[in-house]
GUTORDO-956746 format. One record per residue (C-alpha): z, y, x; residue in three letters. Coordinates in steps of 0.5 Angstrom, whole numbers, plus 500, padded with zeros to 3 digits. Example, Ala and Ser with C-alpha at 12.3 -4.5 7.8 and 13.67 -1.06 7.14 Angstrom:
2
<atom w="516" v="491" u="525" rest="ALA"/>
<atom w="514" v="498" u="527" rest="SER"/>
***
This chain:
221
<atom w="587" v="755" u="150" rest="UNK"/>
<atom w="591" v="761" u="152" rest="UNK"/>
<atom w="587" v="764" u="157" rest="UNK"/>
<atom w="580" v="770" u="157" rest="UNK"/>
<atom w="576" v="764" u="158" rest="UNK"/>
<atom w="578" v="759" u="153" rest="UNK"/>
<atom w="576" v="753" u="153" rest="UNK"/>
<atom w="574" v="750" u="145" rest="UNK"/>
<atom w="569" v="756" u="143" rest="UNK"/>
<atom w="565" v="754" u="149" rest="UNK"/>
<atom w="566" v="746" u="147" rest="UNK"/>
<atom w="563" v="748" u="140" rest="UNK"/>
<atom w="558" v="751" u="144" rest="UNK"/>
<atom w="556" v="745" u="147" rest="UNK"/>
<atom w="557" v="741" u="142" rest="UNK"/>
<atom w="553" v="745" u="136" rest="UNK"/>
<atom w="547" v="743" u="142" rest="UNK"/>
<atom w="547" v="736" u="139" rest="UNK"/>
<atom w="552" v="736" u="132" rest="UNK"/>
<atom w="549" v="729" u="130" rest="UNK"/>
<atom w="552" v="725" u="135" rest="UNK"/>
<atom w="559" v="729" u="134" rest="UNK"/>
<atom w="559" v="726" u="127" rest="UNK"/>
<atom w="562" v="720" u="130" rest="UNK"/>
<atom w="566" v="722" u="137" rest="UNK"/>
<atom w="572" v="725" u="139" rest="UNK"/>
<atom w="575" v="731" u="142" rest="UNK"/>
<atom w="582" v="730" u="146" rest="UNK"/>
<atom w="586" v="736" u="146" rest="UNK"/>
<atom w="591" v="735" u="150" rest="UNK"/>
<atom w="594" v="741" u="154" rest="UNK"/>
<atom w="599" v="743" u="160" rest="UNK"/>
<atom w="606" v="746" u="158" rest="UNK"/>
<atom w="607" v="751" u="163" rest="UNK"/>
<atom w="609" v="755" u="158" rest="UNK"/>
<atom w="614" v="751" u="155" rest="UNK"/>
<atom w="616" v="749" u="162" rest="UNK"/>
<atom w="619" v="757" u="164" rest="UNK"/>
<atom w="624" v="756" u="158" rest="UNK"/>
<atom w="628" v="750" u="159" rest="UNK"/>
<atom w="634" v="753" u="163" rest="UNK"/>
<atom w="634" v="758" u="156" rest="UNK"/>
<atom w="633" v="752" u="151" rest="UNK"/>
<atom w="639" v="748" u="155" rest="UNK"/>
<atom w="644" v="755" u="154" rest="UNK"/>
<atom w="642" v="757" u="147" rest="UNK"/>
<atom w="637" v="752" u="143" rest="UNK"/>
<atom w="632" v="755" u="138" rest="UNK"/>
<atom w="633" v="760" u="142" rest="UNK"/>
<atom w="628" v="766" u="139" rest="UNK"/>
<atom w="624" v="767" u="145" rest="UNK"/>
<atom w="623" v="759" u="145" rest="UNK"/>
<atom w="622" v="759" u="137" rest="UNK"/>
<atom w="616" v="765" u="138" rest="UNK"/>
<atom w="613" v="761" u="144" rest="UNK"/>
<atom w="613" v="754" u="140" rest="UNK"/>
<atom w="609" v="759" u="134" rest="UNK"/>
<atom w="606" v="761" u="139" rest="UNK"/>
<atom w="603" v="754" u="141" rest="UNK"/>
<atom w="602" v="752" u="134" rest="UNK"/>
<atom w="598" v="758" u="132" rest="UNK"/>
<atom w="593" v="756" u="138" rest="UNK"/>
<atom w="592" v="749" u="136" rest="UNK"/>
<atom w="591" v="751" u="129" rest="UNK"/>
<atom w="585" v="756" u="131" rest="UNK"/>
<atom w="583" v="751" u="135" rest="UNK"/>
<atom w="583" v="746" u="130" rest="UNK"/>
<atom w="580" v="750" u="125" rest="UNK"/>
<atom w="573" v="753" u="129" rest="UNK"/>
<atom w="572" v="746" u="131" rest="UNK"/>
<atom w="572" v="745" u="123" rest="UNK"/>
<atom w="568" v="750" u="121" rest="UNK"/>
<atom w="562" v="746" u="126" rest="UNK"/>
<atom w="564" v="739" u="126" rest="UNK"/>
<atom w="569" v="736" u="120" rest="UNK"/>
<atom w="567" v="729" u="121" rest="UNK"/>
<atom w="569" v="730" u="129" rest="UNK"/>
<atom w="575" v="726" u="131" rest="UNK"/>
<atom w="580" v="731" u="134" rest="UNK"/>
<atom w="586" v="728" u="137" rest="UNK"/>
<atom w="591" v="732" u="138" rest="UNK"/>
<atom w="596" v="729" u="144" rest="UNK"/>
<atom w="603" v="731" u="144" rest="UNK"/>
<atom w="608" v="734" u="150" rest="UNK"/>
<atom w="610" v="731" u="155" rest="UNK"/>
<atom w="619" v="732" u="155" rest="UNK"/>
<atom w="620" v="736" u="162" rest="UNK"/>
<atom w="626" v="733" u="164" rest="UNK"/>
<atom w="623" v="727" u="166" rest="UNK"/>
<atom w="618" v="729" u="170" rest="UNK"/>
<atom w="621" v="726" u="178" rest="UNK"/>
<atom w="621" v="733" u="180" rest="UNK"/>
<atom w="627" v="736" u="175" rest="UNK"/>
<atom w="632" v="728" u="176" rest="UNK"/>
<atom w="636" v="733" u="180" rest="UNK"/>
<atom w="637" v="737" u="174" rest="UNK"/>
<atom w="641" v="737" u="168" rest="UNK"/>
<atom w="646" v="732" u="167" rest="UNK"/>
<atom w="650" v="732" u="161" rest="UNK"/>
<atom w="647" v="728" u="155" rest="UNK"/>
<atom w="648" v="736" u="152" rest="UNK"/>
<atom w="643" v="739" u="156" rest="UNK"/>
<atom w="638" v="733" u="155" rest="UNK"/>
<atom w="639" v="733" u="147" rest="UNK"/>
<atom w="637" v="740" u="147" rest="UNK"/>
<atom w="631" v="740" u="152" rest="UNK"/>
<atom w="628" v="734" u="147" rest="UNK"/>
<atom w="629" v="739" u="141" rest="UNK"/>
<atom w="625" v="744" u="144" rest="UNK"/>
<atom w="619" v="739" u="145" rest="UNK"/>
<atom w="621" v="735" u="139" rest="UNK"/>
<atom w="619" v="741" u="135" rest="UNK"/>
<atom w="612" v="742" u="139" rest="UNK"/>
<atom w="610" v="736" u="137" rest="UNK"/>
<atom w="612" v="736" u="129" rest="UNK"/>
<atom w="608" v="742" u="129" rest="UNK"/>
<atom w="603" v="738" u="131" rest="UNK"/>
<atom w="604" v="733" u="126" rest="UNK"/>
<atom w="604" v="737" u="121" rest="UNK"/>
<atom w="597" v="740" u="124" rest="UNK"/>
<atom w="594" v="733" u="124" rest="UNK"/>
<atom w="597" v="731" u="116" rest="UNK"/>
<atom w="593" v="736" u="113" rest="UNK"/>
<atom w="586" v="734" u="117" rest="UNK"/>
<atom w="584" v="725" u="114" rest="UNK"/>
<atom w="580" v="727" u="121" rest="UNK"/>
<atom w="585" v="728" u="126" rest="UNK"/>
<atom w="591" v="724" u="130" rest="UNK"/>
<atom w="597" v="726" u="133" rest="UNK"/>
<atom w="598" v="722" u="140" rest="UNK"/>
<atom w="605" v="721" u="142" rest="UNK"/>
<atom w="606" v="723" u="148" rest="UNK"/>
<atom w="614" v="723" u="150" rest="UNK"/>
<atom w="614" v="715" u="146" rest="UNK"/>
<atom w="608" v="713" u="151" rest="UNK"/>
<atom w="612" v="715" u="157" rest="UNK"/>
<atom w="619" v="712" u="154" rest="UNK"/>
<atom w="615" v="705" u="154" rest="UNK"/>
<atom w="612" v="705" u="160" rest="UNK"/>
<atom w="618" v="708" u="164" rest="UNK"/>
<atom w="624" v="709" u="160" rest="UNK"/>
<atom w="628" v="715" u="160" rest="UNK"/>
<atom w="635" v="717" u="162" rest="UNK"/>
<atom w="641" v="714" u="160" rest="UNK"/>
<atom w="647" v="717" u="154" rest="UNK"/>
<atom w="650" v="721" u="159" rest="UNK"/>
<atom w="643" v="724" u="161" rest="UNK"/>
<atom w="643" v="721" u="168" rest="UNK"/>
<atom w="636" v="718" u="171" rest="UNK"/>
<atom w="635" v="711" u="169" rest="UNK"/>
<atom w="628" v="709" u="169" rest="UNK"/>
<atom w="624" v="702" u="169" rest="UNK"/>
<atom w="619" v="700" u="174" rest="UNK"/>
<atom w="612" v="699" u="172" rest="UNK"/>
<atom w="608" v="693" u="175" rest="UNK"/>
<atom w="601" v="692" u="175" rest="UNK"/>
<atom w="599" v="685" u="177" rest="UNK"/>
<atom w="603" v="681" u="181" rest="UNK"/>
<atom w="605" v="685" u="187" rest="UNK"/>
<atom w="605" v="693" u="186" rest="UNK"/>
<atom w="611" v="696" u="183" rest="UNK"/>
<atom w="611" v="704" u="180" rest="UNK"/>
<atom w="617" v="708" u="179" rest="UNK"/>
<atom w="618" v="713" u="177" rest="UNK"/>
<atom w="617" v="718" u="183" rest="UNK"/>
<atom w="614" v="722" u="187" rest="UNK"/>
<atom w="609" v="722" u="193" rest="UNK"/>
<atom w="602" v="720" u="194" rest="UNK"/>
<atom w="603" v="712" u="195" rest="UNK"/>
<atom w="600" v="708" u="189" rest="UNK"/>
<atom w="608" v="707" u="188" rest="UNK"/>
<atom w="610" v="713" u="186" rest="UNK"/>
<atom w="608" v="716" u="179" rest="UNK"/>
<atom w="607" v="723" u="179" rest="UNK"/>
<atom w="603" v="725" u="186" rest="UNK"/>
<atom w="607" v="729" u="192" rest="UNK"/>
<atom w="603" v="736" u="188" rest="UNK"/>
<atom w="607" v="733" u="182" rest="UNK"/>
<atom w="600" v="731" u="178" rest="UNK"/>
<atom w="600" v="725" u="175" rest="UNK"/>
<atom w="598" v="719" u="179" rest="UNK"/>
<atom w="593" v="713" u="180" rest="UNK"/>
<atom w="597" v="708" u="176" rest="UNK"/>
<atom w="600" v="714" u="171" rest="UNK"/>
<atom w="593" v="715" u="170" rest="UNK"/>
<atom w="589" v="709" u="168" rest="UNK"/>
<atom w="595" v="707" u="163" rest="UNK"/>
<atom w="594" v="713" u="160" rest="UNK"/>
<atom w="587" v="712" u="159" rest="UNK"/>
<atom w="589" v="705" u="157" rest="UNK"/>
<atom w="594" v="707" u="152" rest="UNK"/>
<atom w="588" v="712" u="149" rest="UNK"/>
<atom w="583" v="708" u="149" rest="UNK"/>
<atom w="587" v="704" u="144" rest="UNK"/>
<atom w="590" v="710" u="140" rest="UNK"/>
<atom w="582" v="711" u="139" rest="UNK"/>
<atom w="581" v="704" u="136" rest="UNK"/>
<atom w="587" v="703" u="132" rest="UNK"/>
<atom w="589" v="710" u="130" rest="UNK"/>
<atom w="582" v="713" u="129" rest="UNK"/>
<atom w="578" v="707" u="128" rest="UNK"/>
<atom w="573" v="708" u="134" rest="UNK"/>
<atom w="568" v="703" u="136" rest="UNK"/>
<atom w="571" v="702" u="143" rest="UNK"/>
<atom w="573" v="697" u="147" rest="UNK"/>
<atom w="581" v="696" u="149" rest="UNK"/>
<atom w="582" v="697" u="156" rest="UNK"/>
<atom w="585" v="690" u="158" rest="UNK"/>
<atom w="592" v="689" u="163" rest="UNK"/>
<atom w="587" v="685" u="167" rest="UNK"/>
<atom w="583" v="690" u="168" rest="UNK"/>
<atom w="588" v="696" u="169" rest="UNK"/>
<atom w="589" v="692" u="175" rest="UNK"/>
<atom w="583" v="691" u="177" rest="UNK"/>
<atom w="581" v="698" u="178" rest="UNK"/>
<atom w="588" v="700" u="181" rest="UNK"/>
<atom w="587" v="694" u="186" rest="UNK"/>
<atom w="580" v="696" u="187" rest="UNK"/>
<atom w="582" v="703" u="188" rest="UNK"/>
<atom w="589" v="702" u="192" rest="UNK"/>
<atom w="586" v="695" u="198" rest="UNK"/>
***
């Protein structure tokens, strides 16, 4: 969004190839927050900071113009717009920032990324908003009043059980490079599926638990 070659004009290019059939799909944006990420130790120290709150206009003016030009081409389009994932929990950064202070003021910052968004989607009938930071507190728990580590475990099936953690075994979430991992992953795009068809009412299937564990059970023996 933010790069010399960015991504949306190109995707509109491609889907004003074939403008009837995105009468009724669907465009995920869903973006990294490196930018967001350089500032934590910033937010800990002096939340609402001005170099954060200009990164955070930043942002949302990126996602405003993104929403807008597919506008112009594509308004029935379903555009999801998927929210921040909260740094602190991320397995890399568990060492770090251990008081319920600092992780109030990290959540604000990302609290006010997300809002933006609601507030983008609230004036589209054609968009959602996907919550990122609730999807993961469901599935992996986050740290606990005082700001400490304290995660559930995911199970999948009757025998793998993933935390959260680093490495590149199906038991960790987050692989060694500190991307998301396998089961990670396939949950996530269970979770997605089933925005799409409660939330944007899109005909698709649900992805089963059943399912979830097959694939990762195919992938992982």
């Amino acid at each position: 969004m933010v790069t010399r070659r960015r991504q949306i004009p190109r995707h509109v290019n491609m889907m004003n190839e074939d403008p009837k059939r995105w009468q009724n799909g669907v465009v995920v944006i869903r973006v990294g927050l490196a930018s967001l990420a350089s500032l934590l130790d910033m937010q800990v120290a002096t939340p609402g900071a001005p170099a954060v709150q200009a990164r955070l206009q930043s942002c949302m003016a990126r996602f405003r113009e993104s929403v807008a030009l597919i506008r112009r081409h594509h308004p029935q389009t379903h555009i999801v717009l998927v929210g921040s994932f909260e740094d602190s929990n991320d397995a890399a950064n568990l060492d770090h920032w251990q008081s319920a202070r600092e992780i109030a003021n990290i959540a604000l910052m990302f609290d006010a990324f997300d809002d933006g968004l609601r507030a983008i989607v609230a004036n589209d009938p054609n968009a959602s908003f996907f919550d990122d930071r609730a999807w993961f507190r469901a599935m992996w728990g986050s740290r606990d009043a005082q700001g400490r580590p304290a995660y559930k475990t995911v199970a999948i099936g009757p025998t793998l059980r993933v935390t959260n953690t680093m490495g590149d075994e199906p038991t960790h979430a987050l692989l060694s490079d500190d991307h998301a991992g396998l089961v990670w992953n396939v949950l996530w795009a269970q979770a997605l599926v089933r925005h799409l068809h409660d939330v944007a009412k899109m005909p698709v299937t649900p992805i089963s638990d059943a399912e979830v564990e097959r694939l990762v059970r195919s992938l992982t023996e």
